[in-house]
C-alpha positions as CSV (number, residue, x, y, z in Angstrom):
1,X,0.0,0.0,0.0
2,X,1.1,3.6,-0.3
3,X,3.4,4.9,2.5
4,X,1.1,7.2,5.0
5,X,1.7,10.7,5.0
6,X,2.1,12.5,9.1
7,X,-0.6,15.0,10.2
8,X,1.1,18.0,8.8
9,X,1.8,16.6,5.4
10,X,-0.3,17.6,1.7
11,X,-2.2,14.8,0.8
12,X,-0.6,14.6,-2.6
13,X,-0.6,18.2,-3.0
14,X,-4.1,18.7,-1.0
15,X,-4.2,20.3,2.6
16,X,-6.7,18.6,3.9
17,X,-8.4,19.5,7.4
18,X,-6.3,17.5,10.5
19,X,-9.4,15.5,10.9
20,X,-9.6,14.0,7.4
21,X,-5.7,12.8,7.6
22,X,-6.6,11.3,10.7
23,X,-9.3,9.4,8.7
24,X,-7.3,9.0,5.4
25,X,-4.6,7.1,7.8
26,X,-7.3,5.4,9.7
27,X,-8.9,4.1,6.6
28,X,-5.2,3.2,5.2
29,X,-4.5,0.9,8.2
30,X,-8.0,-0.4,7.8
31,X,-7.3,-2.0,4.1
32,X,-3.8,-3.0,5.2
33,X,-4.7,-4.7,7.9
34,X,-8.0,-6.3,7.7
35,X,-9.1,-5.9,3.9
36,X,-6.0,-7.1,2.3
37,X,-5.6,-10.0,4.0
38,X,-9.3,-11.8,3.5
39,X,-8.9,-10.2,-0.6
40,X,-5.7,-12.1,-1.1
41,X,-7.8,-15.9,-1.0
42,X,-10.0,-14.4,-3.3
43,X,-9.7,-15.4,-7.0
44,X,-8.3,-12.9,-9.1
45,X,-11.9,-12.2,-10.6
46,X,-13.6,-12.1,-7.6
47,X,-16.7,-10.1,-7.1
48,X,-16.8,-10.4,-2.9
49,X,-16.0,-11.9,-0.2
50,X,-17.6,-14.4,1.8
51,X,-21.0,-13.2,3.7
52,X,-18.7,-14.0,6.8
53,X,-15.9,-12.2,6.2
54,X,-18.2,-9.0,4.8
55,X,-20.3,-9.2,8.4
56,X,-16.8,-9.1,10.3
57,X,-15.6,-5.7,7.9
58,X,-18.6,-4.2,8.4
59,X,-18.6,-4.8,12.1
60,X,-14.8,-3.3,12.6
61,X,-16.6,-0.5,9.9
62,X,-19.3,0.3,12.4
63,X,-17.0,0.7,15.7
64,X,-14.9,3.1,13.7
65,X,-18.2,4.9,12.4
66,X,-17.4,4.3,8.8
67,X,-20.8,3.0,8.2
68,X,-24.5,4.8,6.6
69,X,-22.6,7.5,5.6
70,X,-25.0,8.9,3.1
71,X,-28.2,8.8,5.6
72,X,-30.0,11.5,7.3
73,X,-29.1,11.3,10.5
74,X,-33.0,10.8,11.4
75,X,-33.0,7.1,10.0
76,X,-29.6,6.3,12.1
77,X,-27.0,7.8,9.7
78,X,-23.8,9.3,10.7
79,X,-23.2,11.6,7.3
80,X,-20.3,13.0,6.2
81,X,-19.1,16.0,4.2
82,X,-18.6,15.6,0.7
83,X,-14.8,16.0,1.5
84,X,-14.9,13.5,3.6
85,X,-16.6,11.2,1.3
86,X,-14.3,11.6,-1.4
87,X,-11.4,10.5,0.9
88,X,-13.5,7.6,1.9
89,X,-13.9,7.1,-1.7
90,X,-10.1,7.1,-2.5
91,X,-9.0,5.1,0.3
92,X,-11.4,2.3,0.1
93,X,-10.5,1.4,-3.9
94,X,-7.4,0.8,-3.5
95,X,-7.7,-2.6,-3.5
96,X,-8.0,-5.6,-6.1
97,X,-12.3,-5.3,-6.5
98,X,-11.8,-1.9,-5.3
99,X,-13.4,-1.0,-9.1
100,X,-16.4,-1.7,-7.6
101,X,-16.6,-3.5,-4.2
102,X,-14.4,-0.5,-2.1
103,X,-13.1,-2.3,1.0
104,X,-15.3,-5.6,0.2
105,X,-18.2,-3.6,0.9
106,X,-17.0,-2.9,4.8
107,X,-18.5,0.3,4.8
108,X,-21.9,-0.7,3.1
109,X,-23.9,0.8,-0.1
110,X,-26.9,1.6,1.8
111,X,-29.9,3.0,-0.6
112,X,-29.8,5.0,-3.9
113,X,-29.3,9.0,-1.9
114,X,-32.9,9.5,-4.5
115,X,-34.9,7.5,-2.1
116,X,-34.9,10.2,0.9
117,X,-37.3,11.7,-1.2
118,X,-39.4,9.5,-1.2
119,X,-42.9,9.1,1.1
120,X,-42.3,8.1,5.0
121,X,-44.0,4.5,3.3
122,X,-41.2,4.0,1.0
123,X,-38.4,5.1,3.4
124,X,-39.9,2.6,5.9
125,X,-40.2,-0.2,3.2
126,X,-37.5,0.1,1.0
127,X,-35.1,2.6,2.8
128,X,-34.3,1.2,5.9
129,X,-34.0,-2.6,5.3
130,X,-31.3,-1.3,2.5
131,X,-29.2,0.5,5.6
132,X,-30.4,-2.4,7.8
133,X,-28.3,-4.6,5.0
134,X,-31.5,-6.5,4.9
135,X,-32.0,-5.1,0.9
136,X,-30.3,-4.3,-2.1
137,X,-31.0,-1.7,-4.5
138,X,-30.9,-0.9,-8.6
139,X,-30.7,2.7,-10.2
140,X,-32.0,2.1,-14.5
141,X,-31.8,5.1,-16.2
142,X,-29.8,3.7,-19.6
143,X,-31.9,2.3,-22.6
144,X,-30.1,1.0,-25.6
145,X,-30.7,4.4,-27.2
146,X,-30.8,6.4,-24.7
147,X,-27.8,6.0,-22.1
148,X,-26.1,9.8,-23.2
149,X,-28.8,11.8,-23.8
150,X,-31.9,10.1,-21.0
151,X,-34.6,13.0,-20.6
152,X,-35.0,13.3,-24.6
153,X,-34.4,9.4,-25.5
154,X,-35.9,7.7,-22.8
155,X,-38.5,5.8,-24.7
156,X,-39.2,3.5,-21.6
157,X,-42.9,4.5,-21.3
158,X,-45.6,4.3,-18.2
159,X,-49.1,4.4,-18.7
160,X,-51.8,5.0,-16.0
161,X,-54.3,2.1,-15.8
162,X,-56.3,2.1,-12.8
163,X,-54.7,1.6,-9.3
164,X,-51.5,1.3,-11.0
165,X,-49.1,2.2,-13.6
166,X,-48.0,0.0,-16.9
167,X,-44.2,0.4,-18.2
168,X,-43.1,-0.7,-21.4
169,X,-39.5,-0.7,-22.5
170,X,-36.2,-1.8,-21.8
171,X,-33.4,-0.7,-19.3
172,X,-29.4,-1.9,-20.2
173,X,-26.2,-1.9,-18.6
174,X,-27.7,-1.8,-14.9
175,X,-25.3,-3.0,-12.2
176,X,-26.5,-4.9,-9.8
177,X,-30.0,-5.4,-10.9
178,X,-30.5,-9.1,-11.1
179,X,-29.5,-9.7,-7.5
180,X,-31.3,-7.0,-6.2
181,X,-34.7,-6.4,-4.0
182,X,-35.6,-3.9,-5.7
183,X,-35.1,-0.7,-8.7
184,X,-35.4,2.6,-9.2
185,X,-36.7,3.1,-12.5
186,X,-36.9,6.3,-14.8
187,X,-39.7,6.0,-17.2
188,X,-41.6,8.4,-20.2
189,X,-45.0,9.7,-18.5
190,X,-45.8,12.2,-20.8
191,X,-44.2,13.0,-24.2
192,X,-42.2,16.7,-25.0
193,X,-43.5,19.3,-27.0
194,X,-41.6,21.7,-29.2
195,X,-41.2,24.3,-26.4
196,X,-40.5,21.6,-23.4
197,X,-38.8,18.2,-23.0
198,X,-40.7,14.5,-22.4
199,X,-41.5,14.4,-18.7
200,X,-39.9,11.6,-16.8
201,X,-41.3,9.7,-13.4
202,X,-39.2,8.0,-10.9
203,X,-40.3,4.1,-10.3
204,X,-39.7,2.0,-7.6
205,X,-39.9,-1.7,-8.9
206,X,-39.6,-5.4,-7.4
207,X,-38.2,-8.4,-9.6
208,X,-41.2,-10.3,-8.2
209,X,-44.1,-7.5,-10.1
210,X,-45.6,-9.2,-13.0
211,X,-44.0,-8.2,-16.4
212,X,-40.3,-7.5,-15.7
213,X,-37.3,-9.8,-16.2
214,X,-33.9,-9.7,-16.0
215,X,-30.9,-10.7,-18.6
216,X,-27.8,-11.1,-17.8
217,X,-25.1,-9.3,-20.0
218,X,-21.5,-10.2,-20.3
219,X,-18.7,-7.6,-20.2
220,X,-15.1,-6.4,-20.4
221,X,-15.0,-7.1,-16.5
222,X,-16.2,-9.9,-13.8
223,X,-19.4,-8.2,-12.6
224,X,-22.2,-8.3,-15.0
225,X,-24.4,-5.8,-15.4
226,X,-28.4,-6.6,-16.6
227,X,-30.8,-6.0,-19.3
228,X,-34.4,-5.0,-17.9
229,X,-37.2,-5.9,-20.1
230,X,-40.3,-4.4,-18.6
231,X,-43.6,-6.1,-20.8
232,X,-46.5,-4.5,-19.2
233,X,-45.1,-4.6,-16.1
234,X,-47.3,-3.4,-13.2
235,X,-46.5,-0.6,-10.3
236,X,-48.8,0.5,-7.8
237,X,-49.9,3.5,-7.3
238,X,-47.7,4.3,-4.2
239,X,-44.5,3.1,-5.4
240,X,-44.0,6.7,-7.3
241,X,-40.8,8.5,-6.1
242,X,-41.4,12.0,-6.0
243,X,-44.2,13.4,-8.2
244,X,-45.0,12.2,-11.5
245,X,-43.1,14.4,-14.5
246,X,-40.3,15.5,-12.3
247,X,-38.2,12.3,-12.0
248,X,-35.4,14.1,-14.5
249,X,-34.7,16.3,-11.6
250,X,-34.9,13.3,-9.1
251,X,-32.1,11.4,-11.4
252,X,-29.8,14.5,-12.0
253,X,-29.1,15.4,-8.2
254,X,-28.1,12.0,-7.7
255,X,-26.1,11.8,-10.5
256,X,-24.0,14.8,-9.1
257,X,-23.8,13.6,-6.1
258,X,-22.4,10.4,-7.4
259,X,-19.9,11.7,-9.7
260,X,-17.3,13.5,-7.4
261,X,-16.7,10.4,-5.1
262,X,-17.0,7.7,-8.6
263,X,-14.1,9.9,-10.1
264,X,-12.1,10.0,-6.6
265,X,-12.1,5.9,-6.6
266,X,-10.5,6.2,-9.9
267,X,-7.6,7.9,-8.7
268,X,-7.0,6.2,-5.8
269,X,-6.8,3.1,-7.8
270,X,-4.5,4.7,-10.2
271,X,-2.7,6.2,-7.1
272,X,-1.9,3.0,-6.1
273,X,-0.7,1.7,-9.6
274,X,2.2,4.3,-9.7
275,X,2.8,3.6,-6.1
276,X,3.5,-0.1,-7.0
277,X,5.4,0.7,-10.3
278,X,7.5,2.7,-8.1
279,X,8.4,0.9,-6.3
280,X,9.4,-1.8,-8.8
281,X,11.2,0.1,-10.7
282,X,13.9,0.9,-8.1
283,X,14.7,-2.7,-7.5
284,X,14.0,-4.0,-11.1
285,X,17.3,-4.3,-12.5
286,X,18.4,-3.9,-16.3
287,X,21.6,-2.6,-18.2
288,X,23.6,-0.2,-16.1
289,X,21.8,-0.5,-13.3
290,X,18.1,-0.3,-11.7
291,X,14.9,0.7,-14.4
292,X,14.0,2.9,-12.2
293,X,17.3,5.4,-13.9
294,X,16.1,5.3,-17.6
295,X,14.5,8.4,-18.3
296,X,11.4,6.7,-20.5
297,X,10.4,5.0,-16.8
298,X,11.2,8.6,-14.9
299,X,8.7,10.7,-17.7
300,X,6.3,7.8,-17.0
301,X,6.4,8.4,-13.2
302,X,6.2,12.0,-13.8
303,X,3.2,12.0,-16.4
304,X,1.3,9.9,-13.9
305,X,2.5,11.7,-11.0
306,X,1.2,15.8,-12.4
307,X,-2.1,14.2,-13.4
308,X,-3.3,12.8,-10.7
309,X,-2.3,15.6,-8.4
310,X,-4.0,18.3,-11.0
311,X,-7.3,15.1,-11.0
312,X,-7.3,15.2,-7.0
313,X,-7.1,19.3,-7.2
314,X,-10.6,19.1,-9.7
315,X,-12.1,16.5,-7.1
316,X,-11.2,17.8,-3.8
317,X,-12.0,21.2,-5.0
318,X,-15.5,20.0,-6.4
319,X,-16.2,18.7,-2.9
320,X,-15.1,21.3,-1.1
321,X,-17.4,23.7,-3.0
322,X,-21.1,20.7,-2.7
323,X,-20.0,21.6,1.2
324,X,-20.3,24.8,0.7
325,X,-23.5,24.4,-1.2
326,X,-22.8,25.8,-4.3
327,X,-23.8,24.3,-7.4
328,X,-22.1,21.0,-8.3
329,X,-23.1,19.7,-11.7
330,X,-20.6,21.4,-14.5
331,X,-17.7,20.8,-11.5
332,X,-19.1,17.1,-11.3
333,X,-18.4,16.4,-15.5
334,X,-15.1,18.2,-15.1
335,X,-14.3,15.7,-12.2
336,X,-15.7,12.5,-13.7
337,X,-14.1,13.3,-17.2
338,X,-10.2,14.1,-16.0
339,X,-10.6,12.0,-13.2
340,X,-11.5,8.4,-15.2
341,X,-9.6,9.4,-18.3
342,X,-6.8,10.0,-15.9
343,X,-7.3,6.9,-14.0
344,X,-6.9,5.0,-17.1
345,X,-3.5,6.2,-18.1
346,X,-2.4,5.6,-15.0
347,X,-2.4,2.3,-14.9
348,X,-1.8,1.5,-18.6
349,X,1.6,3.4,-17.8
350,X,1.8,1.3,-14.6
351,X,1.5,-2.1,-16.9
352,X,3.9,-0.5,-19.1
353,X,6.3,-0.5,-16.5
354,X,6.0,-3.8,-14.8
355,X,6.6,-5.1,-18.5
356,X,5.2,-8.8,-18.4
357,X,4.8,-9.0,-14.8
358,X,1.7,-6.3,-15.4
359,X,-0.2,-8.6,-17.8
360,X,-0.3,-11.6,-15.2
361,X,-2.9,-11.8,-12.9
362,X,-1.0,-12.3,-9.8
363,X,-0.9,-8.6,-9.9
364,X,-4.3,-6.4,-9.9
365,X,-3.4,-4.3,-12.6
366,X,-4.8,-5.9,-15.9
367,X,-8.0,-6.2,-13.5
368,X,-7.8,-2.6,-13.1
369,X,-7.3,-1.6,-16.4
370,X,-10.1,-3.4,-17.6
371,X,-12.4,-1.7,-14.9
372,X,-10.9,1.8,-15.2
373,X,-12.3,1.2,-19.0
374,X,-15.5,0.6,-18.2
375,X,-15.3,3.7,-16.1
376,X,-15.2,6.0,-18.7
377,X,-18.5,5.2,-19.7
378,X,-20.5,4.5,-16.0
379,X,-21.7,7.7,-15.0
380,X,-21.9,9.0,-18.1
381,X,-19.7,8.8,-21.4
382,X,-16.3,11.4,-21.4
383,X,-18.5,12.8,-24.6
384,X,-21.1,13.6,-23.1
385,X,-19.3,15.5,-19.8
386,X,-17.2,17.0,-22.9
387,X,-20.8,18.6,-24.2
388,X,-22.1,19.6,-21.2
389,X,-18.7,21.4,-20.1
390,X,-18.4,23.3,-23.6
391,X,-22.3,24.4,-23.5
392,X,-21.6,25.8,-20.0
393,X,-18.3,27.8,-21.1
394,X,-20.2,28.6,-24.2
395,X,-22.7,29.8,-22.4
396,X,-21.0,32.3,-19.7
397,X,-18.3,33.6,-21.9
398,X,-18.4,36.7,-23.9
399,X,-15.3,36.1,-25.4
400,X,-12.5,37.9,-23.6
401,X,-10.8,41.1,-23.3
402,X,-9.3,41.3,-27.3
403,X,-12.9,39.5,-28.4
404,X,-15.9,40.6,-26.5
């Protein structure tokens, strides 16, 4: 693991707050000491651990107060700042399923941030058990031509019948969902108009209604994602998130608010992939001494080094600022965009330097690449953050003092 930094010392470049390096070290001894160990039985391809050794994580999780870190403190969370979460965030990946599983799951998913909005019914019946680890949850917002642009191309479509509603339509490339108790999904309730866009409702959806099913797709890396087909499936009434027509809204805060911490995970696992070419490098010999004096590994190091730093400045400062409460979502693309893109040159160069040794899969890092990959497309594509960081720079810039 990466050697800790005292107190006093930048976090890469980052002053961070005494109380965060306190946690960033706490967290650090944590995967060390009790992650690593149970991750190295694992097959290389793992996607978790055993139920045993995930109840003893989140236990040692829940003494340190690691746990329900996104829930109002009224339903037994301890939140966090988002500055704290996105040291959290970094921390926990670096690990072999950090990609996905951050610390084997020790510090718990809980429920999609979306369903605090929801009616006291819902929190009760769908919230809680998720927190109580009793539940699992789905978030399908991506169709199969509609994953970059969802508000206009959501063609998913929900129809009022009665005491319930009908969707038609399929969902793709959602995590999680076949093992799931339950979804969130985003579905067409009334179509746009020339001067306004489709409106979009916010679903909450079991496996066991009648008319959906899941389809298992196979991917780049070990976890699976699902196809949703939903043929006339039914959903009560009640299981509306929020107010019909306004589930656009519902999905774009938590998109934000996923972003900044999804993009910190990337560099920590990229962090740790220069770390470990590092310190290869200086004991790697070769002609004339150790690799670590050619100058095509040192420009390597250096590459990696600058843009992670300038990735954790974006991040940290985008957190810093969601504390603050200013708005979040141009600062989330930037983020999300340099952070994964980042992410995945890192540890390319990282393979690059262990040579051979970075292909094998005694080593995490051809694992890694292949998830850092998929990262530039969770979350939203790099083309479409690209689009919606142009429009806004567009937007607010008159064109300088020599053009204006």
């Amino acid at each position: 693991m990466a050697v800790e930094l005292n107190a006093q010392s930048n976090h890469y470049g980052f002053r961070l707050p005494d109380e965060l390096v306190l946690l960033r070290d706490q967290i650090r001894r944590f995967m060390r000491e009790e992650v690593k160990p149970i991750e190295d039985k694992l097959p290389h391809d793992a996607t978790g651990c055993s139920s045993e050794d995930r109840k003893k994580l989140r236990a040692l999780a829940e003494e340190m107060g690691l746990t329900r870190l996104t829930v109002p403190e009224e339903y037994g969370g301890n939140p966090v700042s988002a500055l704290a979460r996105v040291v959290i965030a970094e921390e926990s990946a670096k690990c072999r399923l950090g990609g996905y599983n951050p610390a084997l799951g020790a510090f718990g998913g809980g429920p999609p941030n979306i369903i605090w909005g929801g009616t006291q019914d819902q929190i009760e019946r769908y919230g809680i058990p998720c927190i109580e680890g009793k539940k699992h949850a789905f978030v399908a917002i991506t169709e199969p031509t509609g994953g970059s642009d969802p508000r206009n191309n959501i063609s998913t479509r929900a129809t009022r019948s009665g005491d319930h509603w009908v969707l038609n339509g399929r969902k793709m490339w959602i995590t999680g969902a076949g093992h799931a108790d339950f979804g969130i999904i985003f579905a067409r309730t009334k179509d746009g108009t020339e001067n306004a866009p489709p409106e979009i409702t916010a679903f909450i959806v079991e496996p066991d209604f009648p008319g959906i099913n899941f389809n298992e797709i196979k991917v780049i890396r070990a976890l699976s994602p699902y196809e949703i087909v939903l043929d006339n499936c039914e959903v009560p009434l009640e299981n509306v998130l929020g107010n019909v027509g306004q589930g656009f809204g519902v999905a774009q805060n938590w998109l934000v608010d996923a972003r900044i911490p999804y993009a910190a995970g990337c560099i920590g696992i990229a962090q740790e992939a220069l770390d470990m070419a590092c310190g290869w490098v200086k004991q790697r010999p070769t002609r004339g001494g150790m690799l670590a004096d050619k100058q095509a590994i040192q420009w390597m190091i250096a590459d990696s080094e600058v843009e992670l730093r300038a990735a954790r400045m974006l991040i940290y400062d985008a957190a810093s600022k969601v504390d603050e409460g200013l708005p979040g979502k141009v600062d989330a693309s930037i983020c999300k965009l340099y952070g994964t893109e980042t992410a995945g040159r890192g540890v390319d160069r990282a393979m690059q330097m262990f040579g051979g040794m970075g292909m094998a899969q005694e080593m995490p890092l051809e694992r890694w690449y292949r998830e850092m990959r998929v990262k530039r497309i969770g979350e939203g594509p790099s083309e479409v953050h690209r689009m919606v960081i142009s429009r806004d720079k567009l937007r607010n810039t008159d064109g300088g003092i020599y053009f204006g």
